[in-house]
C-alpha positions in Angstrom: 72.0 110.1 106.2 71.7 109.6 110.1 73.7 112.1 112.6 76.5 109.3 112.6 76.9 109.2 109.2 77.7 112.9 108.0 80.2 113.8 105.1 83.4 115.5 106.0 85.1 117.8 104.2 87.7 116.1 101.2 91.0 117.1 100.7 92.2 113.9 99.9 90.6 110.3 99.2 91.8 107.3 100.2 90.6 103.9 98.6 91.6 100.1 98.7 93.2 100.8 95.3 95.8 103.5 96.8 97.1 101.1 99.7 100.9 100.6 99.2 101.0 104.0 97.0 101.7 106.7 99.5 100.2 110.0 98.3 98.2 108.5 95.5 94.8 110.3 94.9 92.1 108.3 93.1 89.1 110.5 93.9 88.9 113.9 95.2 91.0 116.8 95.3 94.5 116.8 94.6 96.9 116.7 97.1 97.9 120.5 97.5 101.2 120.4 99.2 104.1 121.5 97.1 107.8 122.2 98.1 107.7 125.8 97.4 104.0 126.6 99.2 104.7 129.3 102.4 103.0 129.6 105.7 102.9 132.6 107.5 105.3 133.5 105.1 107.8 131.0 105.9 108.9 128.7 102.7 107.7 125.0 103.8 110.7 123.6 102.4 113.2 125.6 104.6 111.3 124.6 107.7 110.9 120.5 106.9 107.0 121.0 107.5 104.6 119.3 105.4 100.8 119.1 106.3 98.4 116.1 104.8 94.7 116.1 105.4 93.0 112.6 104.6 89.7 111.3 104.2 89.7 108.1 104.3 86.3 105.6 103.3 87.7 102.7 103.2 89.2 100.6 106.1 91.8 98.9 104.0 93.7 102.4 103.2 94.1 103.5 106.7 98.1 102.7 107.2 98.4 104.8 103.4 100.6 107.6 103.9 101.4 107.8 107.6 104.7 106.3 108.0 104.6 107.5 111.7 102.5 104.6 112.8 100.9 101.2 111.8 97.6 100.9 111.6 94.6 98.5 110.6 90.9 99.3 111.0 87.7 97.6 110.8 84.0 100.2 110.4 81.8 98.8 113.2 78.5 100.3 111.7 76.8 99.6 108.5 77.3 103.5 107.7 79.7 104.7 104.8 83.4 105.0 107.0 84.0 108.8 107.5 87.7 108.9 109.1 89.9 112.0 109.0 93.4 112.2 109.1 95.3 115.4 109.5 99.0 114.9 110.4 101.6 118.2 110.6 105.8 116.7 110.1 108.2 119.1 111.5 111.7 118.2 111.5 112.0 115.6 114.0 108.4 115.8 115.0 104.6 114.7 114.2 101.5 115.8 115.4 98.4 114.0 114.2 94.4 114.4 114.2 92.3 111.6 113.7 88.3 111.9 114.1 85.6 109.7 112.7 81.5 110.0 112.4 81.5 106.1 112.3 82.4 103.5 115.0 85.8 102.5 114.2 88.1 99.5 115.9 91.8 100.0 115.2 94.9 98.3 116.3 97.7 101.2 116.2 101.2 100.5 116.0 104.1 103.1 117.4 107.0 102.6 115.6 110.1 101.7 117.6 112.2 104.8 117.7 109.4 107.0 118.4 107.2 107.4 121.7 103.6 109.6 121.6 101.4 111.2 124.0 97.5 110.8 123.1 94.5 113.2 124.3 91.0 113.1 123.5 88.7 116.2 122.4 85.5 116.8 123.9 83.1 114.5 122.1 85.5 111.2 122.0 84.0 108.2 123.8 85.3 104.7 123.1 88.6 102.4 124.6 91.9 101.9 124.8 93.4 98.2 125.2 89.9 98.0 126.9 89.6 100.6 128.9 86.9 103.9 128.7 88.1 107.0 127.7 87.2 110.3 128.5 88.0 114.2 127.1 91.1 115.2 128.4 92.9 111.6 129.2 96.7 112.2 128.1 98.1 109.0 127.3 101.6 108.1 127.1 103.0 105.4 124.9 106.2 103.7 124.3 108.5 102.6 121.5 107.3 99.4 119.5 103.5 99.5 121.5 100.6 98.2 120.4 97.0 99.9 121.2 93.5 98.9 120.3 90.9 101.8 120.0 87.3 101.3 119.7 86.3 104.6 118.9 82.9 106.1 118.9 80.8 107.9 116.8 82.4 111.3 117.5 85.8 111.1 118.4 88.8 113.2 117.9 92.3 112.4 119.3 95.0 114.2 118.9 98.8 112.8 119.0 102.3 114.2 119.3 104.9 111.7 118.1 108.0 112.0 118.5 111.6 110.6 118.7 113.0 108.8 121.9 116.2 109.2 121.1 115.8 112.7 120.8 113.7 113.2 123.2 116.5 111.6 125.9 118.9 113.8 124.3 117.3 117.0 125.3 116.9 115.9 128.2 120.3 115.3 129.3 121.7 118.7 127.6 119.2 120.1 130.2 120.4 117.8 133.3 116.8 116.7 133.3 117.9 112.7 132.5 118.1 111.9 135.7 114.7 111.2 136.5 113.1 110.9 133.5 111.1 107.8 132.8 110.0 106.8 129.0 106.4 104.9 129.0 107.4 100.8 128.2 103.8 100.2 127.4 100.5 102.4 127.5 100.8 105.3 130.8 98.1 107.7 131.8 
């Protein structure tokens, strides 16, 4: 295999088969997340938290299990697709990881009671809606927006998702309302 084309580790596999089945794993490990598994010593079911880690190979089970966004995907290179997909829920929030080893274009829905913020690790090169990215970039983006990502061989994003509505609310319990200004579209 070339340096683009490297396994990652599997957790869970995704395949064409498993689109529409949320959770269901057709090759791989099991999915390890139970109700009664603790963290730090913390029960996961008291705390709302539940952690998936994804592998996904083929670019028609990409939306599979997320629920926090929509997403379709095409592989740009003749390579095996190589996408992870780690996402961490907490009550009321999300935060997501997403790298690949392939060149991947996505079109990446935010669903409309939710706004994110988006940052780039170290190795990610590619575009949003067109324009270069770079390590570092924070992106802000609004309820209901669209994105297209060309990401390169290489990338890692990470994205916080969560609520508007109560986002705005701690806000105003902190007098903070005043100024505050939610992203209607894509905001560096």
């Amino acid at each position: 295999m070339s340096g683009g084309c490297r396994p990652l580790l599997r957790v869970r596999l995704h395949d064409a088969a498993a689109v529409g089945q949320p959770g269901r794993v057709t090759t791989g490990l099991a999915d390890t997340r139970r109700d009664n598994d603790t963290i730090g010593g913390l029960s996961a079911a008291g705390l709302n938290l539940s952690v998936s880690v994804d592998e996904i190979r083929d670019s028609a089970a990409v939306n599979t299990g997320v629920g926090l966004i929509e997403q379709d995907a095409v592989r740009l290179e003749s390579c095996p697709m190589r996408v992870r997909r780690v996402i961490a829920r907490f009550a009321g929030a999300a935060v997501m990881f997403h790298s690949t080893h392939v060149r991947v274009r996505s079109h990446t829905r935010l669903h409309e009671d939710a706004i994110a913020f988006v940052t780039f690790g170290s190795g990610a090169s590619g575009t949003v809606n067109g324009l270069a990215i770079r390590p570092g970039l924070l992106l802000a983006v609004g309820p209901g927006v669209e994105v297209g990502f060309v990401a390169e061989a290489g990338w890692e994003s990470v994205t916080f998702v969560v609520p508007s509505g109560a986002t705005r609310e701690h806000l105003a319990v902190r007098g903070l309302d005043a100024g505050a200004r939610f992203p209607d579209g894509v905001a560096t």
